[in-house]
SEVO-216745 format. One line per field, with one value per residue (C-alpha): x, y negated, z negated; residue in three letters; residue number from 1. Coordinates in Angstrom, 3 decimals, decimal comma, always signed. Example, Ala and Ser with C-alpha at 12.3 -4.5 7.8 and 13.67 -1.06 7.14 Angstrom:
BEGIN
px <- [+12,300; +13,670]
py <- [+4,500; +1,060]
pz <- [-7,800; -7,140]
aa <- [ALA; SER]
i <- [1; 2]
END
This chain:
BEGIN
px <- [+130,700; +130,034; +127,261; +124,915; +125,235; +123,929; +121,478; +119,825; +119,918; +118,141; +115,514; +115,131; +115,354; +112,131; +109,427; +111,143; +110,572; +107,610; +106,572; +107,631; +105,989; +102,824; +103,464; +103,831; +100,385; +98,836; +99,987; +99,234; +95,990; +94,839; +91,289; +89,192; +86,027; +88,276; +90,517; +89,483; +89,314; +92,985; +94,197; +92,338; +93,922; +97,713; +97,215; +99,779; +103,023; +104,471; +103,704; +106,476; +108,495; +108,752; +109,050; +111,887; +113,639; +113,221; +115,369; +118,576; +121,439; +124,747; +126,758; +130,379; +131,390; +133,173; +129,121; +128,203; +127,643; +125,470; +123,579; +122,487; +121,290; +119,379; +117,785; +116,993; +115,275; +113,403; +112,523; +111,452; +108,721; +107,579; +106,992; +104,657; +102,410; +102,515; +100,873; +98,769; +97,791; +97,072; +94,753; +93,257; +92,206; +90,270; +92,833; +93,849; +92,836; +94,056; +97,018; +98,158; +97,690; +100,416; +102,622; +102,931; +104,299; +106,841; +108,705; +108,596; +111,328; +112,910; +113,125; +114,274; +116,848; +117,967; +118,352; +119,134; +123,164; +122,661; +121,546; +125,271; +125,845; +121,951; +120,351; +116,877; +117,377; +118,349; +115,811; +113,217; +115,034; +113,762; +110,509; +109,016; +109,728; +113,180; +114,242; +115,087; +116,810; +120,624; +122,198; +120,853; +121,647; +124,612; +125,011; +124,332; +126,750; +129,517; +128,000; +127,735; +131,173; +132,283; +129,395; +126,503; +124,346; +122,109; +123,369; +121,558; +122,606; +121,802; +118,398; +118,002; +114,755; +113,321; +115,194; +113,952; +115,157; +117,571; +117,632; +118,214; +119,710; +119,858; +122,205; +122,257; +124,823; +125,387; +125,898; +128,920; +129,999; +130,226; +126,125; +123,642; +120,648; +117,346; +116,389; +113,419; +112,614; +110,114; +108,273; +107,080; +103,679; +102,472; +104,421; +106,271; +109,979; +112,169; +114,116; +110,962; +109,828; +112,506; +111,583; +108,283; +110,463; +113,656; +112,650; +112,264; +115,011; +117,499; +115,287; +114,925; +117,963; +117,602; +118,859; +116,324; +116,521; +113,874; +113,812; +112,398; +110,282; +112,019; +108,616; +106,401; +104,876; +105,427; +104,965; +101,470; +100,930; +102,596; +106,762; +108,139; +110,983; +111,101; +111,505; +114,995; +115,690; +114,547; +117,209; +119,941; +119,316; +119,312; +122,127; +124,546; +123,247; +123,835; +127,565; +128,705; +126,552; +125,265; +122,045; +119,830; +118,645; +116,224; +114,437; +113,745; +110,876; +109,529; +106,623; +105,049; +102,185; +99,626; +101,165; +104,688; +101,660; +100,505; +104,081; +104,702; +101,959; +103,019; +106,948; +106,900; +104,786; +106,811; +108,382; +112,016; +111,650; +114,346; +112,411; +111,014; +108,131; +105,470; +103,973; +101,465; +100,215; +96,915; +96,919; +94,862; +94,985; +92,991; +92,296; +93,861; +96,941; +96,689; +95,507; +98,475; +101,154; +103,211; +101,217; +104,708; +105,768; +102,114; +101,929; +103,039; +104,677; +104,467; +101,978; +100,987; +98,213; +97,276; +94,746; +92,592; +88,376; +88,417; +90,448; +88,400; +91,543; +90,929; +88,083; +88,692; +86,458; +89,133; +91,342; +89,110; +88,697; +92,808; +93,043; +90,674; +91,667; +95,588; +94,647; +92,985; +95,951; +98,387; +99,730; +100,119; +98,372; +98,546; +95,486; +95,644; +92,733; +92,775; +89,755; +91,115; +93,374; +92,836; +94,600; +97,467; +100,514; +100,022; +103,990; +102,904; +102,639; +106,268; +107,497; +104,694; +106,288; +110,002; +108,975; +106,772; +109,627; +111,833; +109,623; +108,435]
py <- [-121,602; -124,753; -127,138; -126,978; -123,526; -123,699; -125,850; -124,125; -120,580; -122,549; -124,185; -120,821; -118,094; -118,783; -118,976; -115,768; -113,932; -115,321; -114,036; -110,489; -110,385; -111,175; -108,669; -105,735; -106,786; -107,156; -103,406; -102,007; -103,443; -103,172; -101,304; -102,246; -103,572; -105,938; -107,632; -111,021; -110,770; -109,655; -112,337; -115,223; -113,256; -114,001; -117,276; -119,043; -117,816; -117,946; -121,419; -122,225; -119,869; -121,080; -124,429; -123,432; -121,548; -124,307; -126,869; -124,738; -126,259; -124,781; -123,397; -122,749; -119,654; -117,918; -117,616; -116,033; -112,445; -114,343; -116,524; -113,726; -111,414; -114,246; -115,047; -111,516; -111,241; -114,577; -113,285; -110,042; -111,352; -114,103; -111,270; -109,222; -112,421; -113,315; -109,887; -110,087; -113,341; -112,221; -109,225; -112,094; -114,342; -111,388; -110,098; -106,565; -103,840; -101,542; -99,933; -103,568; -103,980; -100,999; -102,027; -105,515; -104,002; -102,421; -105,685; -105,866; -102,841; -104,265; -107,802; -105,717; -104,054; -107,055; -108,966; -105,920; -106,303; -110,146; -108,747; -108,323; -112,093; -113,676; -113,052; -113,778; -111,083; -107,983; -109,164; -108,896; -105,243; -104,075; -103,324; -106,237; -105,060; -103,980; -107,553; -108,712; -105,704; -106,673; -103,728; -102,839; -106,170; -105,581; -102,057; -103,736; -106,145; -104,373; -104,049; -100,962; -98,788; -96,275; -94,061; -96,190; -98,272; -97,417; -94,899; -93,972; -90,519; -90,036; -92,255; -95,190; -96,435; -93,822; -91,103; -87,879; -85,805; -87,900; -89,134; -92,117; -92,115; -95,090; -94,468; -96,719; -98,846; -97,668; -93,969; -92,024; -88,614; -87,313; -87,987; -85,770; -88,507; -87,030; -86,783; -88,376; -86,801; -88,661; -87,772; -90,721; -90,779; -89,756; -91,250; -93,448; -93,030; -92,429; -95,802; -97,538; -95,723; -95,559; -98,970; -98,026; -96,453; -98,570; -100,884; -97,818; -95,729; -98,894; -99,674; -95,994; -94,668; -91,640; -91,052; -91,331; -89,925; -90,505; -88,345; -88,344; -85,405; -83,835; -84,319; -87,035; -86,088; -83,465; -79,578; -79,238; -76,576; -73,913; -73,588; -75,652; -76,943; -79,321; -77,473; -75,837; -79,886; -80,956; -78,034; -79,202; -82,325; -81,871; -80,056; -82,582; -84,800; -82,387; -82,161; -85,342; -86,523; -84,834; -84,070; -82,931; -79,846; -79,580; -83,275; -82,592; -84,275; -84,010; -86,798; -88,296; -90,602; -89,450; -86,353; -86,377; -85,673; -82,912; -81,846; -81,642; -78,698; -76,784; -77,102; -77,434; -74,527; -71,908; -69,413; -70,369; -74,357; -76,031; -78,518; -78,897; -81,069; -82,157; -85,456; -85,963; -89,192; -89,669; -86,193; -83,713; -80,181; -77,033; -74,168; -71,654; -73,444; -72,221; -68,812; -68,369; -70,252; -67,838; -66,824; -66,825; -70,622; -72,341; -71,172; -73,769; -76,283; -79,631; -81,338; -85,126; -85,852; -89,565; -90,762; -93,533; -94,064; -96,064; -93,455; -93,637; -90,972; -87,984; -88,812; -88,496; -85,380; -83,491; -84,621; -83,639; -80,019; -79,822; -80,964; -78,293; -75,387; -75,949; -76,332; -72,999; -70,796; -71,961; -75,443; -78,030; -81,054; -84,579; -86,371; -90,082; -91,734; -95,555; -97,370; -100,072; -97,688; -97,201; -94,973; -97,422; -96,411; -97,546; -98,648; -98,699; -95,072; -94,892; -95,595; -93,412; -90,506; -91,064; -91,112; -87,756; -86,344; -86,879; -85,386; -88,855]
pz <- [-103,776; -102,450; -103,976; -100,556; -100,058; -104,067; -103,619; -100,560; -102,338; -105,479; -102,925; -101,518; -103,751; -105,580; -102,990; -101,027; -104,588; -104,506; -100,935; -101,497; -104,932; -103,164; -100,284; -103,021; -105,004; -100,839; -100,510; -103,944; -103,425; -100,380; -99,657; -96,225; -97,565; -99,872; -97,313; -98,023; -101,205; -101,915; -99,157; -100,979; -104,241; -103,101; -101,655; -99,197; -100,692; -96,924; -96,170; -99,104; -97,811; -94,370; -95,887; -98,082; -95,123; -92,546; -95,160; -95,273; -93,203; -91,797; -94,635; -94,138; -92,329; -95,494; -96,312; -93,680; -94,421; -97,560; -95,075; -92,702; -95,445; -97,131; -93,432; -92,597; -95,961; -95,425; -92,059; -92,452; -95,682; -92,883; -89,735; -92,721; -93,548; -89,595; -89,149; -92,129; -90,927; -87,614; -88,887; -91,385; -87,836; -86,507; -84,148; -85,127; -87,310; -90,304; -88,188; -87,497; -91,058; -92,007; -89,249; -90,712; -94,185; -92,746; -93,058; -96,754; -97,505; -94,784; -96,616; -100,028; -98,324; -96,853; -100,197; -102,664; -102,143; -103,432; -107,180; -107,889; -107,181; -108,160; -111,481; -110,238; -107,748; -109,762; -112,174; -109,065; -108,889; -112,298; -114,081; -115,822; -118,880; -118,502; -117,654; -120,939; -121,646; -122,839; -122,571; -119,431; -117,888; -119,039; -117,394; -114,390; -114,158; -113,268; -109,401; -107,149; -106,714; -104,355; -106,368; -107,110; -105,071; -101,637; -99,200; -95,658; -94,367; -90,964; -91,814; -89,762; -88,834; -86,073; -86,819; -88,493; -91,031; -92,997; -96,211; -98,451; -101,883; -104,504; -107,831; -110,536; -110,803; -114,605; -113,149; -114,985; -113,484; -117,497; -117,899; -116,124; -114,701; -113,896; -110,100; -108,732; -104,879; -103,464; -100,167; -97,689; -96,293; -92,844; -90,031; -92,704; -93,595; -96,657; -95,980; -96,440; -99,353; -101,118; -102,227; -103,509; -106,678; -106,599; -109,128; -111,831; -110,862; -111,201; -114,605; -116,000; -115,211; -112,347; -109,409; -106,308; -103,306; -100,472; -97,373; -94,142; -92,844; -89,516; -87,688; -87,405; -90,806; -93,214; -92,667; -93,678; -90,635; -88,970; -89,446; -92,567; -91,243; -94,279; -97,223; -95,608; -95,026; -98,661; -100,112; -98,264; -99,217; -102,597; -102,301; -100,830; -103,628; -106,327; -104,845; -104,809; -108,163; -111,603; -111,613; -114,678; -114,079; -116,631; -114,607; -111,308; -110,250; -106,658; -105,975; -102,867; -101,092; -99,026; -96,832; -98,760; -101,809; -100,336; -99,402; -102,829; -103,344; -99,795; -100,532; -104,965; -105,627; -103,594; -106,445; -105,073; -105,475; -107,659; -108,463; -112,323; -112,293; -109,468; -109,140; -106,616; -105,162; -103,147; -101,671; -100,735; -101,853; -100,566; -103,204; -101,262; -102,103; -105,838; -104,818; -102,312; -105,016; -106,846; -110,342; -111,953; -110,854; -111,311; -115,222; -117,583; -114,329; -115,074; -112,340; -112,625; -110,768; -109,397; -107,296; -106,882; -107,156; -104,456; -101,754; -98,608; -96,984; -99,521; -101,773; -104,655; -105,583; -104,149; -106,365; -109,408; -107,712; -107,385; -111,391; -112,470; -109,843; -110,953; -114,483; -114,048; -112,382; -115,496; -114,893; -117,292; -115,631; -115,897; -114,383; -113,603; -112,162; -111,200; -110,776; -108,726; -106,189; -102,970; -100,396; -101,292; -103,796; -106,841; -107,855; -111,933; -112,211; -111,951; -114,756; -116,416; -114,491; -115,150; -119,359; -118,497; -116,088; -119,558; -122,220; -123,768]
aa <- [UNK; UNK; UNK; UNK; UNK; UNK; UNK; UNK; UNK; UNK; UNK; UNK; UNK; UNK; UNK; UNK; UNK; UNK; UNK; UNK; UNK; UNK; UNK; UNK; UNK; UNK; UNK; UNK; UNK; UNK; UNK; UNK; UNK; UNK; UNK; UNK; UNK; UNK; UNK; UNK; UNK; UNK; UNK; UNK; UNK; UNK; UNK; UNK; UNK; UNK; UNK; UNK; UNK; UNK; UNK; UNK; UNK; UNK; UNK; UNK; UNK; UNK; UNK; UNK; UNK; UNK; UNK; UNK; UNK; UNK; UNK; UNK; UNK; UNK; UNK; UNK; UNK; UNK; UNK; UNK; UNK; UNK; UNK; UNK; UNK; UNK; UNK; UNK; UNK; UNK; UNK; UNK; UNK; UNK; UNK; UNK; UNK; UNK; UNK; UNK; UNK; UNK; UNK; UNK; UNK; UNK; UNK; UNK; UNK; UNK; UNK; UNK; UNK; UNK; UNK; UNK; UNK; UNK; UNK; UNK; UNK; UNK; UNK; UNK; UNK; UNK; UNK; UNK; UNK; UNK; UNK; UNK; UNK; UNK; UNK; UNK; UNK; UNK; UNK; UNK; UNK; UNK; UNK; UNK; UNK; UNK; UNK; UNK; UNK; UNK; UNK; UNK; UNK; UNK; UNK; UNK; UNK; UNK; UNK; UNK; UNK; UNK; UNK; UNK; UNK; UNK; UNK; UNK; UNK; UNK; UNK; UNK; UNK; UNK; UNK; UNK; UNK; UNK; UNK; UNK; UNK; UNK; UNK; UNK; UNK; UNK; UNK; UNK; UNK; UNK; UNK; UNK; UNK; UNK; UNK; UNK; UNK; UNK; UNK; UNK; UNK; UNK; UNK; UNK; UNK; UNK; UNK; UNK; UNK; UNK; UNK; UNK; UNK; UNK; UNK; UNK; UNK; UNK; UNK; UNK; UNK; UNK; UNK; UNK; UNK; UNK; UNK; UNK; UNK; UNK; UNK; UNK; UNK; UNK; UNK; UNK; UNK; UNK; UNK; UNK; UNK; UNK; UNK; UNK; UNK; UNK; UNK; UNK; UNK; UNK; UNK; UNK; UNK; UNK; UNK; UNK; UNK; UNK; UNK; UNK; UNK; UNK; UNK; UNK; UNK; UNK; UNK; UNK; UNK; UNK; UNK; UNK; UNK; UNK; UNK; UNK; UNK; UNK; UNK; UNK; UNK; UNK; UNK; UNK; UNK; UNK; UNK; UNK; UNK; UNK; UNK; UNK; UNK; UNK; UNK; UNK; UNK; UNK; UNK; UNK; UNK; UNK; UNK; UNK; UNK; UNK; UNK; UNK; UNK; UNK; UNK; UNK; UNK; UNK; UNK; UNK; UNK; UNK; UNK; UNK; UNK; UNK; UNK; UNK; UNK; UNK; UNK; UNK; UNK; UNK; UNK; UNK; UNK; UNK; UNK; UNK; UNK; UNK; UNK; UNK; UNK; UNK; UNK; UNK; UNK; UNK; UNK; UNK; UNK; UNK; UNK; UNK; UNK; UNK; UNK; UNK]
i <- [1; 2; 3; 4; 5; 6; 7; 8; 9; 10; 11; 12; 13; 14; 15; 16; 17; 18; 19; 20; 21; 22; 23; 24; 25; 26; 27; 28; 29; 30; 31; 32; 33; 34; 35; 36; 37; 38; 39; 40; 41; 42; 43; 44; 45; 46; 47; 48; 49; 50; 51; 52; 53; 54; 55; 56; 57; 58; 59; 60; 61; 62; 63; 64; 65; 66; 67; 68; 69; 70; 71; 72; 73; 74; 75; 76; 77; 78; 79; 80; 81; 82; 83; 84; 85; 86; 87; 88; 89; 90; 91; 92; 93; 94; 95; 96; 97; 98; 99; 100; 101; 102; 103; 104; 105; 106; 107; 108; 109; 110; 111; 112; 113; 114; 115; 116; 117; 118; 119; 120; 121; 122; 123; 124; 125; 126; 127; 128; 129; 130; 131; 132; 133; 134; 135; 136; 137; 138; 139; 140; 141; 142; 143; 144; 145; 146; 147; 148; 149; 150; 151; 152; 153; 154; 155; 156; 157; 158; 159; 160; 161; 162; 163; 164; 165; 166; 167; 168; 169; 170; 171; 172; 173; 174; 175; 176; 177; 178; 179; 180; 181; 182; 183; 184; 185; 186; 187; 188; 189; 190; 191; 192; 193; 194; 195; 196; 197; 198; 199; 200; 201; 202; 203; 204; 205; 206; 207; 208; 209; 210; 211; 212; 213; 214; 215; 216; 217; 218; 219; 220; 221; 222; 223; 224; 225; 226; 227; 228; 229; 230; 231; 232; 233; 234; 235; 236; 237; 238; 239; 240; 241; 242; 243; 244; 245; 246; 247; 248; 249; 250; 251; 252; 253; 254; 255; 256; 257; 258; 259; 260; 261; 262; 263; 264; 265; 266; 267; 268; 269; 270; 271; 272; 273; 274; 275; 276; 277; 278; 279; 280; 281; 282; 283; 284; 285; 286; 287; 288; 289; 290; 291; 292; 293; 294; 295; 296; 297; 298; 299; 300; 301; 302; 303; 304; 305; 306; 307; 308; 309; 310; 311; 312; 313; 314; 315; 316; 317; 318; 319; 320; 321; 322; 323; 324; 325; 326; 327; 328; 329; 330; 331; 332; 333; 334; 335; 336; 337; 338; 339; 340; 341; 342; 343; 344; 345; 346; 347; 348; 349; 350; 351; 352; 353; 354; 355; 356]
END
């Protein structure tokens, strides 16, 4: 490689880590009355940024495939603060606010295929504390095959009713990996939110796969066109990779939380353990679950004090009503959350998902 293409990646690697570190503590954190507060609380990381990014010159065109990835990246973290930024001058509201993240899995997806090649970067990919982990780093060297990696089926950004799938890089055919489903919020989409868990499948070793509903949310009404979705799913994934069947975890934000309940309680659902996040539940759920499934089903509740979406009363009335009909709860409440997903719990739930 030559020396300026290396010295512009050095010059620019750091603050564009930098930037999207900042975006995920913005999103984790974010709760309306606080705005200001978490803005002053991150700072200018995009002034650096767009600093860093205006200094790189032409790079020869064996780099180029390198060069665009590491611009779209750069780009994509720059169009979230503009928006932020935008929102911060007075001009635009919460929605604005939402629409503006949707850059930052953008930007990750963008740079993810440059961890092979970049330390830095596939130690951004991995839980703090798995980043001094030899073996794993290790593991990880070898790079993505034919098996392992990111795959989109039928899941670009509009569409409905695909799916996105992330296997570690370390996957073997010969070792069954737990499964992680996890459900996007309303009108989000599982190529988005698959990187709201990337960082702990890659780090804890499961497979993750991240759908998108076939409507504009989840079935929480009427015809459930998604659970028939969500098993076919599962199944192509369970065909081409082996899957744990003893760790099946199905988990989601928001709607894809309450998804969970409608679609993970049914007595014919595969799935072995329930996890979710920032929903809201109505006690006729439990009454209408099957008696059979609810006793002794792992469910691992989290929500957050400061939920202005589904307060989080309801949450405490789901805990206790479930806990009632026979399920084994888990109850996680964070006194800093909003209606925001709170990307720590994670690893919490893979160690509960395998029995730790």
């Amino acid at each position: 490689m030559s020396e300026a293409v290396i010295d512009d990646i050095v010059v620019v690697l750091p603050p564009l880590l930098n930037a999207l570190e900042a975006l995920g503590f913005f999103a984790r954190h974010l709760h309306p009355p606080a705005f200001a507060s978490v803005m002053n609380a991150i700072g200018a990381p995009d002034q650096a940024l767009q600093t860093a990014r205006a200094s790189i010159g032409d790079w020869p065109e064996q780099f180029a495939g390198l060069r665009e990835r590491l611009d779209r990246a750069c780009d994509e973290a720059l169009a979230a603060f503009a928006g932020i930024r935008e929102v911060e001058r007075g001009n635009g509201d919460l929605v604005a606010v939402f629409r503006a993240l949707r850059h930052l899995p953008r930007a990750q997806e963008a740079l993810y295929p440059l961890s092979a090649q970049f330390p830095p970067v596939s130690n951004f990919f991995l839980n703090a504390g798995s980043r001094d982990d030899a073996d794993l780093l290790s593991r990880l060297e070898a790079g993505a095959s034919d098996d392992t990696g990111i795959f989109h089926d039928h899941n670009e950004p509009g569409s409905r009713g695909g799916f996105s799938v992330y296997v570690p890089e370390y996957y073997t055919q010969g070792r069954a990996m737990p499964l992680v489903m996890a459900l996007h919020g309303g009108s989000g989409n599982g190529r988005g939110f698959l990187w709201s868990w990337l960082r702990d499948a890659r780090s804890c070793g499961a497979i993750l796969v991240a759908p998108t509903a076939t409507g504009s949310t989840w079935a929480l009404m009427g015809d459930d066109a998604d659970t028939p979705n969500l098993m076919r799913i599962l199944e192509t994934v369970r065909n081409r990779w082996t899957i744990d069947a003893s760790r099946m975890l199905l988990t989601g934000m928001s709607d894809g939380g309450t998804f969970c309940y409608v679609s993970g309680l049914d007595g014919a659902s595969p799935f072995t353990h329930l996890a979710p996040v920032s929903a809201t539940f109505h006690p006729l759920m439990a009454e209408m679950a099957d008696a059979t499934r609810l006793r002794g089903l792992p469910i691992f509740i989290t929500h957050g004090k400061l939920d202005w979406m589904f307060p989080v009363q309801t949450a405490r009335q789901t805990q206790a009503a479930l806990a009632a009909a026979g399920a084994d709860v888990t109850y996680r409440e964070i006194d800093d959350l909003s209606h925001t997903y709170p990307r720590e719990i994670n690893a919490e739930l893979v160690q509960w998902l395998n029995g730790a």
